[in-house]
KEKE-3310 file (N, C-alpha, C; in steps of 0.2 Angstrom, whole numbers, plus 5000, padded with zeros to 4 digits):
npx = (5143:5134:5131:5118:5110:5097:5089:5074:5063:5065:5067:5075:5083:5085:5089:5102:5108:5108:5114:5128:5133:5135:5146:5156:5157:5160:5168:5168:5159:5146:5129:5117:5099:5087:5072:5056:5042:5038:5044:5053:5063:5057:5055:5053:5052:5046:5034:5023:5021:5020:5006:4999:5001:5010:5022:5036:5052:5056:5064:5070:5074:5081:5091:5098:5105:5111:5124:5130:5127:5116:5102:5086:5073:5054:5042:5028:5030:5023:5025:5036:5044:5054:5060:5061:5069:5064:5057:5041:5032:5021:5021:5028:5045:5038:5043:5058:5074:5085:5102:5107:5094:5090:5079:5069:5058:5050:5037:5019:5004:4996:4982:4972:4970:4960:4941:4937:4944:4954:4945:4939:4947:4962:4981:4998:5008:5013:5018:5008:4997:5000:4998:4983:4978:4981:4974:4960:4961:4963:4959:4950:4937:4929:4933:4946:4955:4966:4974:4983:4999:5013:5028:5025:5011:5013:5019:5011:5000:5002:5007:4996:4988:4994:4996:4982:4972:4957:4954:4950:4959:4962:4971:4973:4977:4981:4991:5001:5007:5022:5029:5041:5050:5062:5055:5057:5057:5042:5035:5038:5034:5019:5016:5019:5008:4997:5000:4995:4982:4979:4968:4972:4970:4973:4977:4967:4958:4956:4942:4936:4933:4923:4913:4909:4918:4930:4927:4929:4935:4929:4917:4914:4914:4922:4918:4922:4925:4936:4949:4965:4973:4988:4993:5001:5011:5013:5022:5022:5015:5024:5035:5033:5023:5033:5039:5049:5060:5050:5045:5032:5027:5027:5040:5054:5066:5084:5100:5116:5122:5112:5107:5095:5090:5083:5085:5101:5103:5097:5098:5092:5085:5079:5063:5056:5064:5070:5079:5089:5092:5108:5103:5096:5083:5070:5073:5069:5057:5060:5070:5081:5088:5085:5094:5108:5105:5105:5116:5126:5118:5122:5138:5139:5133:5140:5153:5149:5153:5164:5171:5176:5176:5163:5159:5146:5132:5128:5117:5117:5110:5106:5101:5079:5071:5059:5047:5037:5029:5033:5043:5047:5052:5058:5070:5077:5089:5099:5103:5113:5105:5092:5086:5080:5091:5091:5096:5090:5086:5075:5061:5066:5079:5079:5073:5080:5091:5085:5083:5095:5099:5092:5091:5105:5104:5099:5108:5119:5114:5114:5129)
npy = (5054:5053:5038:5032:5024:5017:5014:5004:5002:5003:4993:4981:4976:4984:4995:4993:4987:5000:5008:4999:5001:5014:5017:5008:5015:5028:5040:5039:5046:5040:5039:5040:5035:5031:5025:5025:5022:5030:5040:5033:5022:5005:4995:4981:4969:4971:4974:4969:4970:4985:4981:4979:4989:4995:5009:5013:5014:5030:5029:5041:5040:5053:5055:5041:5041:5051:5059:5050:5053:5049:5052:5053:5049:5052:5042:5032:5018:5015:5009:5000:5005:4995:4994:5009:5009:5017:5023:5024:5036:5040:5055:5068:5066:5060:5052:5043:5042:5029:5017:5008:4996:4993:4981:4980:4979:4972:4962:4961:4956:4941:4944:4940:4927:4919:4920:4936:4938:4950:4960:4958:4954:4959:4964:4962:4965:4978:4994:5001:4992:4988:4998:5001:4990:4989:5002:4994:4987:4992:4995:4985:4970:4953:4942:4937:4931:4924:4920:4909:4900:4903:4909:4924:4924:4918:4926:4939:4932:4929:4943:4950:4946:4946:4958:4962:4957:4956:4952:4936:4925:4915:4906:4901:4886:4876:4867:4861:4869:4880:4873:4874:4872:4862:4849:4850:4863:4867:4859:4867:4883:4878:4879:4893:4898:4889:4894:4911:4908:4907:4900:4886:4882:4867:4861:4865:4871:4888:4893:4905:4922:4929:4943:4940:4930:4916:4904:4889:4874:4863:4867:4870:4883:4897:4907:4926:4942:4951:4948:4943:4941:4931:4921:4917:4927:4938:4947:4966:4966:4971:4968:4958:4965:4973:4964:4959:4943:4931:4920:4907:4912:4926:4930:4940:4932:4927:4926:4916:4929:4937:4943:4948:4935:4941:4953:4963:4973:4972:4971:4961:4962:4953:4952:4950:4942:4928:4919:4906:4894:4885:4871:4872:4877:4888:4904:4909:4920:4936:4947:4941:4937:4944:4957:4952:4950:4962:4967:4961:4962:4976:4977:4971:4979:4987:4982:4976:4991:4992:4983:4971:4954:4944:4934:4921:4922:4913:4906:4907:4902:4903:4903:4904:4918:4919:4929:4927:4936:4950:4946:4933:4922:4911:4904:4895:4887:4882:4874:4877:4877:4881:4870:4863:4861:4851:4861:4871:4889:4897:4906:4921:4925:4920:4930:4943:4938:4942:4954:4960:4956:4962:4976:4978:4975:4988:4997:4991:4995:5009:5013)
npz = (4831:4848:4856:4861:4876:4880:4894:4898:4913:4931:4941:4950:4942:4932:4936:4942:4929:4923:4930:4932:4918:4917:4926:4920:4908:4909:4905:4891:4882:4879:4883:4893:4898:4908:4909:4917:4926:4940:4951:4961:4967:4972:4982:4980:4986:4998:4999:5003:5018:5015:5009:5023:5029:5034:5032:5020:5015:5008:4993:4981:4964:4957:4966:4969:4958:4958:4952:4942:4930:4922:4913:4919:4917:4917:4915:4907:4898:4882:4869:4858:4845:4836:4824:4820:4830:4843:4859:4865:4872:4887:4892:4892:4887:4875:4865:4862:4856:4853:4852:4859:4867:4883:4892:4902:4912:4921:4928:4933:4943:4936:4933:4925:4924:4930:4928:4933:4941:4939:4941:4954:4964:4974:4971:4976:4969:4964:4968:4967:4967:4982:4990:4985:4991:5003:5009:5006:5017:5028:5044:5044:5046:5046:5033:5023:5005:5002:4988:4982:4985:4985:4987:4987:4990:5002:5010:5010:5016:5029:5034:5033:5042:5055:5056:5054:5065:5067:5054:5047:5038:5024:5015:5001:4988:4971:4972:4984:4999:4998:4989:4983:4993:5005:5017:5027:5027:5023:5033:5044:5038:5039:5053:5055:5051:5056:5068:5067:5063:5051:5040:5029:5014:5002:4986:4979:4966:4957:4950:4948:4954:4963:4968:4981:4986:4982:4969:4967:4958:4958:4963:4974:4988:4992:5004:5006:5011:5006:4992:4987:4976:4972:4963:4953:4938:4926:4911:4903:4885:4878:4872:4866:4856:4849:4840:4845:4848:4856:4871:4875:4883:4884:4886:4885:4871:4874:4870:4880:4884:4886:4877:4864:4855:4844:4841:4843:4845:4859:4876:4890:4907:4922:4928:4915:4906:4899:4905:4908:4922:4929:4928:4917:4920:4920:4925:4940:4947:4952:4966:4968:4957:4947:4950:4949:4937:4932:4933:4926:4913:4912:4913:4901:4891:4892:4889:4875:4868:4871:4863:4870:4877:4885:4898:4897:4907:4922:4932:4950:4965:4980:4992:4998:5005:5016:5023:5037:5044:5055:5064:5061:5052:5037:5032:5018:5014:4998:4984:4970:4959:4964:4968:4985:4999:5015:5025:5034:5039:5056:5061:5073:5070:5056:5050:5055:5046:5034:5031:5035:5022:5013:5014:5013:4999:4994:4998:4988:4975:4981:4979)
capx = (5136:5132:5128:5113:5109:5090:5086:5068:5063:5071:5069:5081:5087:5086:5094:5108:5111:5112:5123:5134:5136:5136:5152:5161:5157:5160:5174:5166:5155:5141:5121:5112:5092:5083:5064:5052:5033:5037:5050:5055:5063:5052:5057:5047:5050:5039:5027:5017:5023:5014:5000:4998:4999:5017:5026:5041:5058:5056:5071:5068:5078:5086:5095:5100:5106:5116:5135:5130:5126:5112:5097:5078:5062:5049:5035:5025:5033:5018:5027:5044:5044:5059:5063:5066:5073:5060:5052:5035:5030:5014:5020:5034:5047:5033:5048:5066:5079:5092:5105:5108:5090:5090:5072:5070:5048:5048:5031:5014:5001:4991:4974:4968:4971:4955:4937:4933:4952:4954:4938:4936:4954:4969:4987:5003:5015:5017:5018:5000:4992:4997:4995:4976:4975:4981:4968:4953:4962:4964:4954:4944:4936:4928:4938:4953:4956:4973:4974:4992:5002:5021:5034:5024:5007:5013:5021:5005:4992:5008:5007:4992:4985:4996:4993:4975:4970:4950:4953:4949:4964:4960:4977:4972:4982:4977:4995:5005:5012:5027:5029:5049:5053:5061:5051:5057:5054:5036:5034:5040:5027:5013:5017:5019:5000:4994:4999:4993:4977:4976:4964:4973:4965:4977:4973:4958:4961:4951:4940:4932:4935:4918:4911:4907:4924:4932:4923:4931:4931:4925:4911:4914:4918:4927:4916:4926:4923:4944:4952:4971:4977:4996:4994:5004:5014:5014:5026:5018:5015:5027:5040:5029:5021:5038:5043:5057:5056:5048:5043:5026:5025:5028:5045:5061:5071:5089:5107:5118:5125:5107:5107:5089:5088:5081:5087:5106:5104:5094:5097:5086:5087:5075:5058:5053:5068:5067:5085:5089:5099:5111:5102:5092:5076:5070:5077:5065:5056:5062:5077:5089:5089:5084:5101:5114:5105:5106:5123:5129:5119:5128:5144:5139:5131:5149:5156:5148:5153:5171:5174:5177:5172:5159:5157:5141:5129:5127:5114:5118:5104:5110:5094:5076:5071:5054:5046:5032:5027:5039:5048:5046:5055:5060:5078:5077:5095:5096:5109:5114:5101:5089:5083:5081:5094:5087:5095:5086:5083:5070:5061:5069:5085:5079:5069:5085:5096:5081:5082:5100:5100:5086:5094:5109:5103:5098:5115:5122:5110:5117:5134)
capy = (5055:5051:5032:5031:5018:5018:5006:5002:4998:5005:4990:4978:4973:4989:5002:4990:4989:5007:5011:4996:5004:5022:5016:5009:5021:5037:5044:5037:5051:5038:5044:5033:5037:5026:5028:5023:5026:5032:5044:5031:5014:5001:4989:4976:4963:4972:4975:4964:4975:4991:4983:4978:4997:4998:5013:5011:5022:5034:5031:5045:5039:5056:5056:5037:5042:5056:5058:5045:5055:5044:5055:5051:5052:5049:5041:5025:5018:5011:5006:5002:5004:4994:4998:5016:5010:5022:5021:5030:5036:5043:5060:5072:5070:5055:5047:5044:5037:5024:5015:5000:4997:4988:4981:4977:4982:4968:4960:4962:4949:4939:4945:4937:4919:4916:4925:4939:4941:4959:4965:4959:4956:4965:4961:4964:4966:4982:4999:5005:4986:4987:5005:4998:4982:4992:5004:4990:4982:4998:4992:4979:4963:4949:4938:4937:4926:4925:4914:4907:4898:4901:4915:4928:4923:4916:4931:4942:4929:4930:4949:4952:4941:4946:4965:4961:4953:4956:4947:4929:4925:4908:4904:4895:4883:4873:4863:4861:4877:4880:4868:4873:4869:4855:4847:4852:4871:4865:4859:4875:4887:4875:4879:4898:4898:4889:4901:4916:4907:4906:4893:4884:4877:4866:4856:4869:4877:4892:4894:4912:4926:4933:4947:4936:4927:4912:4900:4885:4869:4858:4865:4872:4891:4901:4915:4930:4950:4951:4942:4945:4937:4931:4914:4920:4934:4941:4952:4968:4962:4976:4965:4954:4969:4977:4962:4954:4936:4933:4914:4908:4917:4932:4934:4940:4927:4930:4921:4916:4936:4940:4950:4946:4931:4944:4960:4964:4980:4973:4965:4962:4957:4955:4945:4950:4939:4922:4916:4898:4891:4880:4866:4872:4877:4894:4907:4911:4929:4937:4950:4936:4936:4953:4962:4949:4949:4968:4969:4957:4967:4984:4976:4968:4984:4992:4976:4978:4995:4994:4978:4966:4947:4941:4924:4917:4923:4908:4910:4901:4901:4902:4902:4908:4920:4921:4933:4925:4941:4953:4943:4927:4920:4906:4903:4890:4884:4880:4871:4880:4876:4885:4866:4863:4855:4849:4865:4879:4895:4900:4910:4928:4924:4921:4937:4946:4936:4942:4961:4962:4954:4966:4983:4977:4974:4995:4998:4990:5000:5015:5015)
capz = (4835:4853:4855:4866:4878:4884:4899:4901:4921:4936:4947:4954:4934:4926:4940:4943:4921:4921:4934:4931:4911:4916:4929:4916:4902:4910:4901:4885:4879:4878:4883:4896:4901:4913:4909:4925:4927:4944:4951:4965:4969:4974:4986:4979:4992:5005:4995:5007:5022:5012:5008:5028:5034:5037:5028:5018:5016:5002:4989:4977:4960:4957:4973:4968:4953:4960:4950:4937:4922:4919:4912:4920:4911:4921:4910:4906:4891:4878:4865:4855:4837:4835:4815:4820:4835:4846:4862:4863:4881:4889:4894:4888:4879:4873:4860:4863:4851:4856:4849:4861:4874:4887:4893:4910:4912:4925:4929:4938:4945:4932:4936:4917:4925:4930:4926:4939:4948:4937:4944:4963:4968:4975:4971:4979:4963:4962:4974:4967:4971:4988:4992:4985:4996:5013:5009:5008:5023:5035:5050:5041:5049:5042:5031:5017:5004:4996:4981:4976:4990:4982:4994:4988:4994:5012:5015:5011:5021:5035:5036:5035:5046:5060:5057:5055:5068:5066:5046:5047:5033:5021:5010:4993:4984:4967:4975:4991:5001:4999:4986:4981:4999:5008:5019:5035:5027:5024:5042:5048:5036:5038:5059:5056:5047:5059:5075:5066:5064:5045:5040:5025:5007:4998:4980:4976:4960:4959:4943:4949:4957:4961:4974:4987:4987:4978:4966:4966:4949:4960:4965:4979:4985:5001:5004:5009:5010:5000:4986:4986:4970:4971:4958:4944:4937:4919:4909:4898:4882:4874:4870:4859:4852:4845:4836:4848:4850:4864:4869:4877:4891:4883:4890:4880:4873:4874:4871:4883:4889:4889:4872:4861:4851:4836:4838:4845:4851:4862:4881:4893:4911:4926:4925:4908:4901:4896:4905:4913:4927:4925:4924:4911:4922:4918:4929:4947:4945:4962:4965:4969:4950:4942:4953:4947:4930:4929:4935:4920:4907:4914:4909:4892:4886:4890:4885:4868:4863:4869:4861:4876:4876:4891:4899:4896:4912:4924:4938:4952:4968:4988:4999:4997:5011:5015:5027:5040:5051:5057:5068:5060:5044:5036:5028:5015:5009:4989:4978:4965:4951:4968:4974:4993:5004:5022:5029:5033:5047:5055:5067:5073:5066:5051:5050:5052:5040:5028:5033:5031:5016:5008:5017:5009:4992:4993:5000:4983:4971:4979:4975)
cpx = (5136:5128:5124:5109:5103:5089:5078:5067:5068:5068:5075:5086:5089:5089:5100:5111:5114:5116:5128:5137:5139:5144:5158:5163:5157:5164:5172:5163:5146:5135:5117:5105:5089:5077:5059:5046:5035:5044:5054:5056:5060:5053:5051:5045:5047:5036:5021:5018:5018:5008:4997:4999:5006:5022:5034:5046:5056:5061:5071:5075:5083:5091:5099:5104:5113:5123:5136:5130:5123:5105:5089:5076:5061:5042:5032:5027:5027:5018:5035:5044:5055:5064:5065:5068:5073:5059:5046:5032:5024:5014:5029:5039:5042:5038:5054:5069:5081:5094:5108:5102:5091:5083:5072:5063:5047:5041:5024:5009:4996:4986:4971:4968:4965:4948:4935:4941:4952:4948:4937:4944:4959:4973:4992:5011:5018:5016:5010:4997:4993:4996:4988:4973:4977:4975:4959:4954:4963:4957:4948:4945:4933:4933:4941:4954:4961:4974:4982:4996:5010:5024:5026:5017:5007:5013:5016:5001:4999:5007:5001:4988:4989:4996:4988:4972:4960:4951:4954:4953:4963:4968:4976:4976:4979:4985:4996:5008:5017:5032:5037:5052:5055:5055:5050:5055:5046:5031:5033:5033:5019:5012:5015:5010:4995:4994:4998:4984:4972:4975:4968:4971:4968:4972:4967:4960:4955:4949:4935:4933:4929:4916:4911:4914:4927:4926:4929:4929:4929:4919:4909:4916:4919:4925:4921:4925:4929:4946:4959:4974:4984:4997:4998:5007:5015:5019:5021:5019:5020:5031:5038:5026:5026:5040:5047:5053:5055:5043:5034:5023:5024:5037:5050:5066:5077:5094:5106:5121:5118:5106:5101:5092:5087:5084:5094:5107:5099:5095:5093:5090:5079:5069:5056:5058:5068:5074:5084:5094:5103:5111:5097:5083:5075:5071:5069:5063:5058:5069:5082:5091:5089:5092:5106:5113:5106:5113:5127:5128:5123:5135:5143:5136:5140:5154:5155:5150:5160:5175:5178:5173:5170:5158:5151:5138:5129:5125:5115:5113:5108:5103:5088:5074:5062:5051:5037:5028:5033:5042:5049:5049:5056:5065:5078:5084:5094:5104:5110:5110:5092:5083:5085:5084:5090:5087:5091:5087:5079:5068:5066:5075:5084:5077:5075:5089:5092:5081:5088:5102:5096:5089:5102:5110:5102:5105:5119:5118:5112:5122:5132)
cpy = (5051:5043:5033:5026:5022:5013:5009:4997:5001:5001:4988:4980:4980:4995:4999:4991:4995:5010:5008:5000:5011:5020:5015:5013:5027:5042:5043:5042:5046:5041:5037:5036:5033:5029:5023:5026:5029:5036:5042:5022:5011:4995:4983:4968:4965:4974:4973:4967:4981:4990:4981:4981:4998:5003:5009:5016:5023:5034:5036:5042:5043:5054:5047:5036:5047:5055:5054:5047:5052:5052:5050:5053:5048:5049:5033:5023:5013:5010:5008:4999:5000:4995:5003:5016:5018:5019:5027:5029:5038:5049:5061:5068:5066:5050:5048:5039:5033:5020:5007:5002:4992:4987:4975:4980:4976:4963:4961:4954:4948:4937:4941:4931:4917:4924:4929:4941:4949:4963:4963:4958:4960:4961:4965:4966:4972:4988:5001:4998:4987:4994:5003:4995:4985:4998:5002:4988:4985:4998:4987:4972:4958:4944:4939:4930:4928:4917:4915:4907:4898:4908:4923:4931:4920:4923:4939:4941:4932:4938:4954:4950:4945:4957:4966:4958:4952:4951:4941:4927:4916:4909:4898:4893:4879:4867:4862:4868:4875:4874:4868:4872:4863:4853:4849:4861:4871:4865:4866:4881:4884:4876:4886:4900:4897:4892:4906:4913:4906:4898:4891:4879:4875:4860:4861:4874:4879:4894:4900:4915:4931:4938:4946:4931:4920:4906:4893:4877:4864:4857:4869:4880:4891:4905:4920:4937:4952:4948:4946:4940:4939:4924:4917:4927:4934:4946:4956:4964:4967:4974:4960:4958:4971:4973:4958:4948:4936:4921:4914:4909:4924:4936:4932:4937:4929:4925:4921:4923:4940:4946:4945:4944:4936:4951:4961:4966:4979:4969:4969:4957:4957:4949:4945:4948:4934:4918:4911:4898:4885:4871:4867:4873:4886:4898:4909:4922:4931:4943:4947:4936:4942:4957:4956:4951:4957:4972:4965:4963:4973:4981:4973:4974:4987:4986:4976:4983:4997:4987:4971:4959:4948:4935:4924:4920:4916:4913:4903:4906:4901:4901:4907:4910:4923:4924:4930:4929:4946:4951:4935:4926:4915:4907:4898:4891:4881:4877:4877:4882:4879:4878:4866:4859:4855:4857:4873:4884:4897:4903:4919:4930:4925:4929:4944:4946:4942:4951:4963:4961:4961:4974:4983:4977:4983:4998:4996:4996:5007:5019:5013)
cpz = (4841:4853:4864:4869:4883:4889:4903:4909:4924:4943:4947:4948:4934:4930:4942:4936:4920:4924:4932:4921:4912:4918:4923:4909:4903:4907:4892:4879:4876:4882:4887:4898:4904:4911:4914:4926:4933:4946:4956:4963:4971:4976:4985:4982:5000:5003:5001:5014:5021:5012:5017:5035:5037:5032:5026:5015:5008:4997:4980:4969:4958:4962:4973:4962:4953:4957:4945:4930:4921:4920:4914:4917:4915:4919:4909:4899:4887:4872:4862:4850:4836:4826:4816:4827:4840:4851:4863:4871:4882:4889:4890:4889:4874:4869:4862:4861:4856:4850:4851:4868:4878:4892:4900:4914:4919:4925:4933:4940:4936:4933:4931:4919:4926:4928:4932:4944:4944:4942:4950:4967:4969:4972:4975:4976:4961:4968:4973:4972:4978:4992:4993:4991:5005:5010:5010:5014:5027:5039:5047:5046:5046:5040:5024:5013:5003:4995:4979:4983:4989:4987:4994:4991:5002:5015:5016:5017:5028:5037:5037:5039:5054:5059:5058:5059:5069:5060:5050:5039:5031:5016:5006:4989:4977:4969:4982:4994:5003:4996:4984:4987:5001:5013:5026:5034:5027:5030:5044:5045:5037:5049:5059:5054:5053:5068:5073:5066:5054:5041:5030:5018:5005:4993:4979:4971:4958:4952:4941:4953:4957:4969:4980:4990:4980:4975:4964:4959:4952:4962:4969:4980:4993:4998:5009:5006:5005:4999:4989:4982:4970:4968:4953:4943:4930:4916:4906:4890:4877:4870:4865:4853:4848:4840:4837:4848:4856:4864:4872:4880:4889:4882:4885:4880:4872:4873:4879:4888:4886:4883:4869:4857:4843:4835:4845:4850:4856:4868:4886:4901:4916:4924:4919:4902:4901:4900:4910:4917:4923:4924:4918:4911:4922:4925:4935:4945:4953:4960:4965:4961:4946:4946:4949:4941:4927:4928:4929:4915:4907:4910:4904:4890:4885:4885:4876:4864:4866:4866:4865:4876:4883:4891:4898:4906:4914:4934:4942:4960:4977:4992:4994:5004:5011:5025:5031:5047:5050:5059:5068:5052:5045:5031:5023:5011:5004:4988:4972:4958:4956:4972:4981:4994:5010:5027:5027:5040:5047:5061:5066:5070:5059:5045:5049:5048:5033:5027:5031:5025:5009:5010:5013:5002:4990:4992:4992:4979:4971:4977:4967)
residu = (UNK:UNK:UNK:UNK:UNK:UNK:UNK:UNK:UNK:UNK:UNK:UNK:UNK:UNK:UNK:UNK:UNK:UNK:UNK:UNK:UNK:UNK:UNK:UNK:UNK:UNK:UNK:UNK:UNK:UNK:UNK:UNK:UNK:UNK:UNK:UNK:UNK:UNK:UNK:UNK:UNK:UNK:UNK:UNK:UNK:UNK:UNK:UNK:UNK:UNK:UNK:UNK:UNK:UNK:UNK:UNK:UNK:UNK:UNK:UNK:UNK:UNK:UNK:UNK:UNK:UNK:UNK:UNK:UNK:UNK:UNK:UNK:UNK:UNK:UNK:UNK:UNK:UNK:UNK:UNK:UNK:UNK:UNK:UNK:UNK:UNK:UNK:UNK:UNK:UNK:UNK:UNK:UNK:UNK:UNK:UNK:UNK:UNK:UNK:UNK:UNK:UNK:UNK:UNK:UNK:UNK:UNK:UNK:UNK:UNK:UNK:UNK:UNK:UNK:UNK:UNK:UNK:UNK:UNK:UNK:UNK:UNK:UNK:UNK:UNK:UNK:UNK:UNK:UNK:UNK:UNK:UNK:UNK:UNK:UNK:UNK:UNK:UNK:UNK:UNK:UNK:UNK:UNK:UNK:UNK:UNK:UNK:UNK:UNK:UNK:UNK:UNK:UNK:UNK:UNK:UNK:UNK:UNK:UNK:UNK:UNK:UNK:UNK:UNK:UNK:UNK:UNK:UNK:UNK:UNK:UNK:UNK:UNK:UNK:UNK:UNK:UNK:UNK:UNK:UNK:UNK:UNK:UNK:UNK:UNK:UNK:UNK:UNK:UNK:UNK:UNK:UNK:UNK:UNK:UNK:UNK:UNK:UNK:UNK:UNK:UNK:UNK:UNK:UNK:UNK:UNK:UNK:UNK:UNK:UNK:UNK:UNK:UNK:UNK:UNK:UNK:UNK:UNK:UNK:UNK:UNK:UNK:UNK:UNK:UNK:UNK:UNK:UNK:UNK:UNK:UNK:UNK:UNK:UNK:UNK:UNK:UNK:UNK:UNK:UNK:UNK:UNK:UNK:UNK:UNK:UNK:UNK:UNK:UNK:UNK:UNK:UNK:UNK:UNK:UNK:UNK:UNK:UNK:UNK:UNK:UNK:UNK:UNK:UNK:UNK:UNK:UNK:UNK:UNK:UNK:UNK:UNK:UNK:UNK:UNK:UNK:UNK:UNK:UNK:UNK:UNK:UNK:UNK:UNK:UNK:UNK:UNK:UNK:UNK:UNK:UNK:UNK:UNK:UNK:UNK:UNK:UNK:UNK:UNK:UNK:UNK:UNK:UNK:UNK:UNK:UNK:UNK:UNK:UNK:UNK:UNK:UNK:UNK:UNK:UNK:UNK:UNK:UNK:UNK:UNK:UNK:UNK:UNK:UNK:UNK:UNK:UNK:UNK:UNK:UNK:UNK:UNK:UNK:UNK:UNK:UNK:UNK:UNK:UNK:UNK:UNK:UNK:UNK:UNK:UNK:UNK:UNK:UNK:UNK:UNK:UNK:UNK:UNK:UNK:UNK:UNK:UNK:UNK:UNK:UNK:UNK:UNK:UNK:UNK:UNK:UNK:UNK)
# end
């Protein structure tokens, strides 16, 4: 009987696993199916770009899939009976076996953090949110809040501010911006902010998210006509639902080569797996992490069904590259466990360190 290998999510993680297994299983006679709500790859580090009215290239999955033998389903996966080793979808075929799955569902924003973000804010976590948030924000004036000062809310308040120039843009922190940065990367963000003209709130941890804009626990509020929640990110809860171990996040705990804790036939990469650096700090949600970790499971799923030993995954960290306009970035150099050293790039250079880096990350995906 055909041994069937399902891989849930066709982001960075999960279209990287499937090609890396199809490549080396191709003569195999094995069955690989990629299942994906949408029928497109989703460059999910411009996300912030879309929601600030800038179109983005179309990469249709078939046409990236092309020569693979890997079968698509195009469906929302809303549960996985893991006993009968099923997953059960929203639209045709609805069910489909497997014999080894690989769960790579990624994450979205964590609207449930406070009371009133589901219901009056945007996010930018996935290609609907910011389709959403550039539609409220197509020629809008007034003001912006964006809640959550980590890469992925600079580079929102950053691009929308500078495409927006009527918005009056507020960046909330319950910390410091740019908190995993050295210090001279700091400087630099806390320079780029303020020539865009966005008014900065640090230490205000926000305990509502109501109509009129943010509600602050001390009292205090930043009214504003849009929210755009980027504090926090959550995995679905599918993986706790099924039965897998999953720790207290939610997220799939897994050994060393990224196979699950409780169930064998099961690995997992991308943000919805539980994996650490090599100091023992839980892995950074980002591409920089979901491509390498997709690109391992690829080989450990073949690895497991032609009887090959795998080293122990070790994620090791180069730069964070964070995007401050279109012609503006910051380069932040990392050690290997993803702390800052002193150096960094920035400005236009960095901007295009960051573009080739990301134009390049497609470029792998396609072969």
């Amino acid at each position: 009987m055909t041994h069937h290998i399902v891989v849930l999510g066709a982001g960075y993680a999960g279209l990287s696993a499937a090609k890396g297994a199809a490549r080396r299983l191709r003569r195999t006679g094995v069955r690989i199916t990629l299942v994906n709500a949408v029928g497109y790859f989703v460059e999910r580090v411009r996300l912030h770009q879309l929601a600030a009215g800038r179109p983005l290239k179309e990469l249709p999955l078939a046409r990236l899939l092309a020569g693979t033998g890997i079968d698509l389903v195009v469906a929302r996966v809303t549960a996985v009976d893991a006993a009968a080793r099923t997953v059960r979808l929203d639209s045709a075929p609805y069910a489909i076996g497997y014999d080894t799955l690989v769960y790579a569902l990624g994450s979205g924003a964590d609207t449930a953090a406070v009371p009133g973000a589901a219901a009056h804010a945007s996010a930018v976590a996935t290609y609907q949110d910011a389709v959403r948030l550039r539609e409220r924000t197509a020629g809008a004036r007034g003001s912006l809040a964006v809640a959550g000062a980590g890469l992925t809310g600079i580079e929102a308040a950053t691009e929308l501010a500078e495409s927006h120039p009527g918005l009056t843009v507020h960046l909330v922190t319950d910390g410091e911006v740019g908190a995993g940065l050295s210090e001279r990367g700091r400087r630099y963000v806390r320079r780029a902010l303020d020539r865009r003209g966005i008014a900065l709130r640090e230490h205000a941890r926000v305990s509502e998210v109501a109509a009129h804009g943010l509600v602050l626990a001390d009292g205090g509020e930043i009214p504003a006509d849009g929210v755009v929640w980027t504090a926090g990110f959550r995995v679905p809860a599918l993986a706790r639902e099924a039965g897998f171990a999953v720790d207290a996040r939610g997220l799939l705990t897994v050994g060393p080569t990224l196979r699950s804790t409780s169930h064998p036939e099961v690995f997992a990469a991308g943000d919805a797996v539980a994996a650490y650096g090599p100091d023992g700090a839980p892995s950074r949600m980002s591409c920089q992490t979901g491509l390498p970790m997709g690109a391992y499971v690829g080989r450990g799923v073949a690895a497991s069904l032609t009887g090959r030993a795998l080293r122990p995954l070790r994620l090791r960290y180069v730069a964070q590259n964070i995007s401050l306009g279109r012609h503006d970035g910051l380069t932040q150099f990392t050690r290997p466990d993803d702390s800052p050293v002193p150096a960094i790039l920035t400005g236009r250079a960095s901007a295009r360190f960051k573009e080739t880096v990301t134009r390049g990350t497609v470029l792998v995906l396609r072969r």
